[in-house]
N, C-alpha and C positions, 0 to 999 in steps of 0.2 A: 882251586876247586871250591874252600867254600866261599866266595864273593862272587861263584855265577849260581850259586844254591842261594847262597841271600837275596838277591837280586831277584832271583827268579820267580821264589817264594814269596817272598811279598812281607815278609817279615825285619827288615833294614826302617826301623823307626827313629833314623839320624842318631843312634849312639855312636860317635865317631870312637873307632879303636876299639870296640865292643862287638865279636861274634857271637851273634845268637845261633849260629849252623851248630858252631865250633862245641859251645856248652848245650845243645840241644841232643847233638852227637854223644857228646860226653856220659850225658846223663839219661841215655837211652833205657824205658821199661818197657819190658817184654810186652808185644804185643798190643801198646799205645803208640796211636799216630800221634805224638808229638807234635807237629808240625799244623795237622789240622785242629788241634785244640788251641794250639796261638794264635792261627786263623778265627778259630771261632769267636775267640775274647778282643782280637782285633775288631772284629763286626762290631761287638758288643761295646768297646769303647769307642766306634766310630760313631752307631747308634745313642750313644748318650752325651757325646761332643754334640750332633743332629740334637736333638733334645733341649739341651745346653742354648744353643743355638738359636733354634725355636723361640725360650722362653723368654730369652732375653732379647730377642725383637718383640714380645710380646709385650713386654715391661715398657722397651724403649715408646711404641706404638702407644702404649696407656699414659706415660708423659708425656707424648707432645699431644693427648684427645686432650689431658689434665691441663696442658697450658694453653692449648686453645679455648679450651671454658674459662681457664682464670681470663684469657684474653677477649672474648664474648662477655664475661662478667664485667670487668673492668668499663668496657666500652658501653656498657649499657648504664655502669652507676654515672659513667660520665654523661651521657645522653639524659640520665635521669635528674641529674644535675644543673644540665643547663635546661632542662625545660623547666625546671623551677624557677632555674634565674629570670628564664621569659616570661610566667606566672606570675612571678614579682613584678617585673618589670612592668607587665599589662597591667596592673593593679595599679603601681602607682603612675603609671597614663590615666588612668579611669580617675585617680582621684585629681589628679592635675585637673583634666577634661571637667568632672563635674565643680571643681570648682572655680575654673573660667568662665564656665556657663553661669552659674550660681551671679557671679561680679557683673556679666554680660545682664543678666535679669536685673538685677538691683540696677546698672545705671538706666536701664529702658524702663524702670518702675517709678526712678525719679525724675527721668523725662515726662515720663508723663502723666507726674502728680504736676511738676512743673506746668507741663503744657494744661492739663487741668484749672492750675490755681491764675493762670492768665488770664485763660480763657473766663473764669470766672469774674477776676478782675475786670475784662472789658467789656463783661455784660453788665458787670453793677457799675460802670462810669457811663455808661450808655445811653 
């Protein structure tokens, strides 16, 4: 009798070998539904496991926004990094480049002081 009252009631919260009918019974007060205030506090721990529950998907949700910003962080000091290295790297093209030009001027200036001093040569043997 009382394991189709447990069962029925909704109060069987896996204490194996443990009647809650049995000492519900026992400890009968006049004129209190028993049964429906276990009910009630049942809700109420059911409601605060929900809660429980809730907050700690909330938490879990806030660490992985948190490690997707470390991970957007991360990707961006990298990003910032290598366009530095490309910064640099164009800098020293620019000065390679201007100082190839620079050697490119100087031998075409002394071509053509050369070509100059020829030419001036074969107008004074002339």
């Amino acid at each position: 009798m009382s394991d189709n009252k447990s069962k029925s009631s909704g109060a069987d919260w896996g204490f194996v070998g443990f009647d809650f009918v049995k000492l519900i019974e026992f400890c009968q007060i006049c004129g209190v539904d028993v049964m429906s205030l276990i009910d009630t506090e049942k809700k109420t721990i059911d409601a605060l496991i929900e809660i429980n529950r809730s907050a700690y998907d909330s938490w879990r949700n806030l660490a992985v926004e948190a490690r997707d910003e470390a991970d957007v962080e991360r990707r961006t000091e990298i990003a910032r990094q290598g366009f530095e290295r490309a910064l640099a790297s164009m800098g020293q093209l620019a000065e390679t480049a201007t100082e190839s030009q620079k050697q490119t001027i100087e031998i075409f200036r002394r071509r053509f002081e050369d070509g100059i001093a020829a030419m001036r040569n074969q107008g004074g043997s002339a």
